[in-house]
C-alpha positions as CSV (number, residue, x, y, z in Angstrom):
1,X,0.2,32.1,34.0
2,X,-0.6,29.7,31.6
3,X,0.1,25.6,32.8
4,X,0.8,22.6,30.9
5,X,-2.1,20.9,32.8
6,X,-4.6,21.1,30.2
7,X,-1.9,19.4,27.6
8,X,-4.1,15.9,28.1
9,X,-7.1,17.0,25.6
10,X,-7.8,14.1,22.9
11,X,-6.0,11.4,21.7
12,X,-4.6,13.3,18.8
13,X,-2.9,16.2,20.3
14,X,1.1,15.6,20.8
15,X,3.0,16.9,24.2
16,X,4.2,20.3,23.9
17,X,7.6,19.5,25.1
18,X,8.0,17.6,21.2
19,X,7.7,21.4,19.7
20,X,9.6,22.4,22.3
21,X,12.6,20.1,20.9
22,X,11.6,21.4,17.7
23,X,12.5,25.2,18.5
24,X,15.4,24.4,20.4
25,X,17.2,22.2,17.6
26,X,16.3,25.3,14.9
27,X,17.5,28.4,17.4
28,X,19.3,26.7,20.5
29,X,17.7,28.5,22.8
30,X,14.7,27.5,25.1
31,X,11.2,28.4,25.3
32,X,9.4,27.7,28.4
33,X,6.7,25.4,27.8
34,X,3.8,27.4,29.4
35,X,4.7,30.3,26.5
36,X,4.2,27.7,24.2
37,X,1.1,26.0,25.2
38,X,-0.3,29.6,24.9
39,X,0.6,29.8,21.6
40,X,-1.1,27.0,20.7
41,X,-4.5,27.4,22.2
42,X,-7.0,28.4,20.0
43,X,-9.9,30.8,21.1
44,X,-12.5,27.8,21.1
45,X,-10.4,26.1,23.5
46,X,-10.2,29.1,25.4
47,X,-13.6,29.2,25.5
48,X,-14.9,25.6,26.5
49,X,-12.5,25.8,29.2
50,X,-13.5,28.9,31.3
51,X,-11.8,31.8,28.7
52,X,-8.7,31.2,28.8
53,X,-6.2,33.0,27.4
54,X,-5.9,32.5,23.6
55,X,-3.4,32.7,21.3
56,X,-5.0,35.6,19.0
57,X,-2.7,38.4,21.0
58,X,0.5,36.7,20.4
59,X,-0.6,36.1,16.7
60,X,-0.9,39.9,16.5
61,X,2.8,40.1,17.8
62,X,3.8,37.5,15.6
63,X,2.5,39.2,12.5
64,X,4.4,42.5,13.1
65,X,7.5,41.0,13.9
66,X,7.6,38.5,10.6
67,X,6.3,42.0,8.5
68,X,9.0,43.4,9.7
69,X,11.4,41.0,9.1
70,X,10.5,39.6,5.7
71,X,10.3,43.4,4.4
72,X,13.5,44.2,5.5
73,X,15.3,40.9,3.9
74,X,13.0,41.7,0.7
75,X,14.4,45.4,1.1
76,X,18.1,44.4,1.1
77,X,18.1,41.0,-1.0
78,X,16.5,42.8,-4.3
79,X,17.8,46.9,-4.4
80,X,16.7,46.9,-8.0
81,X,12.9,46.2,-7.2
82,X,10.2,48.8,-7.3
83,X,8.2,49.3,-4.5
84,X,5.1,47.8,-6.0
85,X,7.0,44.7,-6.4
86,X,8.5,44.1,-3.1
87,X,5.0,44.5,-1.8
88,X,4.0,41.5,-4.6
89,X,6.6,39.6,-3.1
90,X,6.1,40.2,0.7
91,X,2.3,39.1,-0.4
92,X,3.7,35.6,-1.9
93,X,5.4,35.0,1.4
94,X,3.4,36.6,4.1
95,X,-0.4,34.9,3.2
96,X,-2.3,32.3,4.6
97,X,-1.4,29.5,2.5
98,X,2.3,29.7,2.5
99,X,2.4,29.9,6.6
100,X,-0.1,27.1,6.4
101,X,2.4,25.1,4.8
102,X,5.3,26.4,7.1
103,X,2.9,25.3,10.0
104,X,2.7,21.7,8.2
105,X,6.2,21.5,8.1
106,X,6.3,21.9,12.2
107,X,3.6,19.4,12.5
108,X,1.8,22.2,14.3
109,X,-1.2,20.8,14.0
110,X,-0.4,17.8,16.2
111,X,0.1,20.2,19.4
112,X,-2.7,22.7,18.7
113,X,-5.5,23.2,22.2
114,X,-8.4,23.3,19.8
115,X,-12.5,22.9,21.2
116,X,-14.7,20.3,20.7
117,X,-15.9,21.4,17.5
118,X,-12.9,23.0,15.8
119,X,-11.3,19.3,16.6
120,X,-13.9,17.6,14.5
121,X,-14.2,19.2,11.6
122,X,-10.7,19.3,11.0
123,X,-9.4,22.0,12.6
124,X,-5.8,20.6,13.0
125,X,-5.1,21.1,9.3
126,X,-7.3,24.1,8.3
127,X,-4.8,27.0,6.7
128,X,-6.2,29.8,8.3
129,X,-5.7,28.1,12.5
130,X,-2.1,26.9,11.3
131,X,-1.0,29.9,9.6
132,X,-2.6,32.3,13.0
133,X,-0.6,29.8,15.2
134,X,3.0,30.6,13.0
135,X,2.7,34.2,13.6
136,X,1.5,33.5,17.3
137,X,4.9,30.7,17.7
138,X,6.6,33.7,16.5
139,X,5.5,36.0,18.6
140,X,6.1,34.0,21.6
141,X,9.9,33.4,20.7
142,X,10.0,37.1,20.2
143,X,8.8,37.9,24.0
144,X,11.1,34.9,25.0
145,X,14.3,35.4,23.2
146,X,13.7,39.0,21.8
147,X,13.9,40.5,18.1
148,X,17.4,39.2,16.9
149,X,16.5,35.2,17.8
150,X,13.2,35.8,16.2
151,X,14.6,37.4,13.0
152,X,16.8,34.3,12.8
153,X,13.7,31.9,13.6
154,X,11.8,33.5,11.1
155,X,14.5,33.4,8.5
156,X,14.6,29.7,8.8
157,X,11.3,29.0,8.8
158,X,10.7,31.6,5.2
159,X,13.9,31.9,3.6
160,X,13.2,28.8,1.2
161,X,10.5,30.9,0.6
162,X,11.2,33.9,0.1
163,X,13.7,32.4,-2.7
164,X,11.2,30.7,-4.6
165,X,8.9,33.2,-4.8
166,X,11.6,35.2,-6.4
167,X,11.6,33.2,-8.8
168,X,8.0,33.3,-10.2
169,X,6.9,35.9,-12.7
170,X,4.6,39.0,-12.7
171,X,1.7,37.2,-10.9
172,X,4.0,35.8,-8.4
173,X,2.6,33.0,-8.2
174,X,2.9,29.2,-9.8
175,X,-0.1,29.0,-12.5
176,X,1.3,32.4,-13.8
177,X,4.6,32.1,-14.0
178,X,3.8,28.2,-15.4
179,X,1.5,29.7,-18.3
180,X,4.5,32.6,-18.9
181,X,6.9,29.7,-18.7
182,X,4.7,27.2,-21.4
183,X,3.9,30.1,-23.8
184,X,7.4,31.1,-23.8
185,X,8.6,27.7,-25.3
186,X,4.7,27.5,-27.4
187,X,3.8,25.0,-25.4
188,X,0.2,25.7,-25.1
189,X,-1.9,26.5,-22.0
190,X,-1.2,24.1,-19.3
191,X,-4.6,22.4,-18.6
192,X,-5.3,21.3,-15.2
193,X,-7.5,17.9,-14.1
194,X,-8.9,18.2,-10.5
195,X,-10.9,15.6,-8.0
196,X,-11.8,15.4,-4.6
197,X,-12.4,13.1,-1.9
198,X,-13.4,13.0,1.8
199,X,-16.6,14.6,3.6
200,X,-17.5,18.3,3.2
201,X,-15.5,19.1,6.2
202,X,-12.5,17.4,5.3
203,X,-12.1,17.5,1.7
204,X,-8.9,16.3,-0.1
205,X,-8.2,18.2,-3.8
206,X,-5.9,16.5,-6.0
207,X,-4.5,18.3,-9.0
208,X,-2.8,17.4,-12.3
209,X,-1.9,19.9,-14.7
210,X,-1.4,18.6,-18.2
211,X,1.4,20.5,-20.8
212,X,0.7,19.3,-24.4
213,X,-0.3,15.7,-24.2
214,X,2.3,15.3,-20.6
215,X,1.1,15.1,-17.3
216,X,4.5,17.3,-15.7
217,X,2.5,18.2,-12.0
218,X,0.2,16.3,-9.4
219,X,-0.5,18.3,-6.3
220,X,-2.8,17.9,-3.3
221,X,-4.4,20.8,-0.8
222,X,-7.9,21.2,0.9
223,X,-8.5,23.2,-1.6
224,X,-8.8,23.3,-5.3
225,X,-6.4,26.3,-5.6
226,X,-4.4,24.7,-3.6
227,X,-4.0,22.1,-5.2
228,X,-3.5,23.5,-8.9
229,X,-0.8,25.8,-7.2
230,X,1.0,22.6,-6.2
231,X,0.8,21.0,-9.1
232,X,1.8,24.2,-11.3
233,X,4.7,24.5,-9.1
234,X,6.3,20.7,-10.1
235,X,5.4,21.6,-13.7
236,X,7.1,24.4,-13.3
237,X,10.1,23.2,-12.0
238,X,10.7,20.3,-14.3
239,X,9.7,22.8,-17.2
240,X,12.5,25.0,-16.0
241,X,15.2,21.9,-15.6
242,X,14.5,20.4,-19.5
243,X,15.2,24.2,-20.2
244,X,18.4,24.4,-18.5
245,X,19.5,21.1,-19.4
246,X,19.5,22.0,-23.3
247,X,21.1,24.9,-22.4
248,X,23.9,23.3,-20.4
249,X,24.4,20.3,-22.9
250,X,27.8,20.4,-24.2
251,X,27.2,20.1,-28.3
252,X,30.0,17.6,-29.4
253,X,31.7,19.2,-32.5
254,X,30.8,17.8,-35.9
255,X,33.9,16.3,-37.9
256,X,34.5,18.6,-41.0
257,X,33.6,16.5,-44.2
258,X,36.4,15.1,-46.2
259,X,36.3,14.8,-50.0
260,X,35.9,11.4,-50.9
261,X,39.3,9.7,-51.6
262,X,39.7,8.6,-55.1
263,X,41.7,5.6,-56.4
264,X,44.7,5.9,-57.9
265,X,44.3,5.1,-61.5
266,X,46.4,2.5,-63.0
């Protein structure tokens, strides 16, 4: 069994009982807090600590349950889609950059068990630890809770998801459906500006994409593609709302022209 004893490792790492509150409030049920501190130790905190067990088992658990479940939403949500494309689709949801930013949204960095040197080069915020500890938290609310609370944890956690990435075009994902969108209105090719700041380590991308002579996107990431996916995505967006505004703009009707009255002669 797990304990909650080695909870008290660095300043930065939160108490589990915090992502405890967390799950509760989305799914109203409780998960034990040994499950969880499980889920959140990483393997090099397993090993500086006597090998422990890691999280990497429950990760595998994780990922089959939210395959199954984000196939079989896909499945039922679009009947009209080939094959090929519901497997483009599962790929926009299920990667490691979109469960990286699910794990963001938890703050699951803040509770992560992580070893000396995973904690300082940044290993709180690095996509590939965050998005292995999603599918592990997922696979622990699975063995707690079983397949029906884990379906619905794992529809909260992707289904904002899942509906955006509907939304993109053939590439399914934002710089594509962007350039579709800006070539469809001859807008040009959006043209994207990037810097970076920070230490090797912890490097901190900032991207704006340019449409014509308008700056419509600014996005940040730890990485350049990242970064110009975030950005694409606001240009996107507010692309798509000037579209459906003209669309949705009531044209006021023009008054029909009168003939000119003429005087009365005398």
């Amino acid at each position: 069994m797990v304990t909650t004893t080695r909870a008290t490792t660095g300043p930065q790492r939160r108490p589990v009982e915090g992502l405890a509150k967390v799950v509760h409030d989305i799914l109203g049920e409780h998960v034990d807090g040994p499950l969880l501190e499980h889920a959140l130790t990483h393997r090099s905190y397993a090993y500086e600590n006597g090998g422990l067990p890691n999280n990497e088992r429950l990760e595998f658990l994780g990922d089959s349950v939210l395959g199954v479940v984000v196939t079989e939403s896909l499945y039922r949500d679009h009947p009209d889609l080939a094959e090929g494309q519901l497997a483009k689709l599962r790929a926009a949801v299920v990667n490691m950059r979109a469960l990286a930013s699910v794990g963001r949204g938890l703050d699951l960095g803040d509770y992560l068990l992580l070893g000396r040197g995973e904690e300082a080069t940044g290993g709180r915020d690095k996509n590939s630890i965050l998005a292995d500890t999603v599918e592990a938290l997922i696979g622990t609310v699975y063995l707690a809770h079983g397949l029906e609370v884990a379906r619905a944890f794992v529809h909260h956690l992707l289904d904002p998801l899942m509906a955006s990435s509907a939304r993109l075009g053939a590439g399914l994902d934002w710089k594509t459906s962007l350039q579709e969108l800006s070539a469809s209105g001859s807008l040009g090719t959006p043209d994207y500006r990037v810097t970076e700041e920070g230490p090797d380590h912890e490097k901190t991308f900032t991207a704006r994409v340019l449409v014509g002579p308008e700056v419509l996107g600014e996005g940040t990431g730890r990485s350049k593609k990242e970064a110009e996916q975030r950005a694409a995505e606001l240009a996107w967006t507010e692309l798509n709302r000037r579209a459906n505004a003209v669309l949705t703009t009531e044209i006021e009707p023009v008054e029909s022209a009168r003939a000119p009255s003429v005087p009365p002669t005398a």
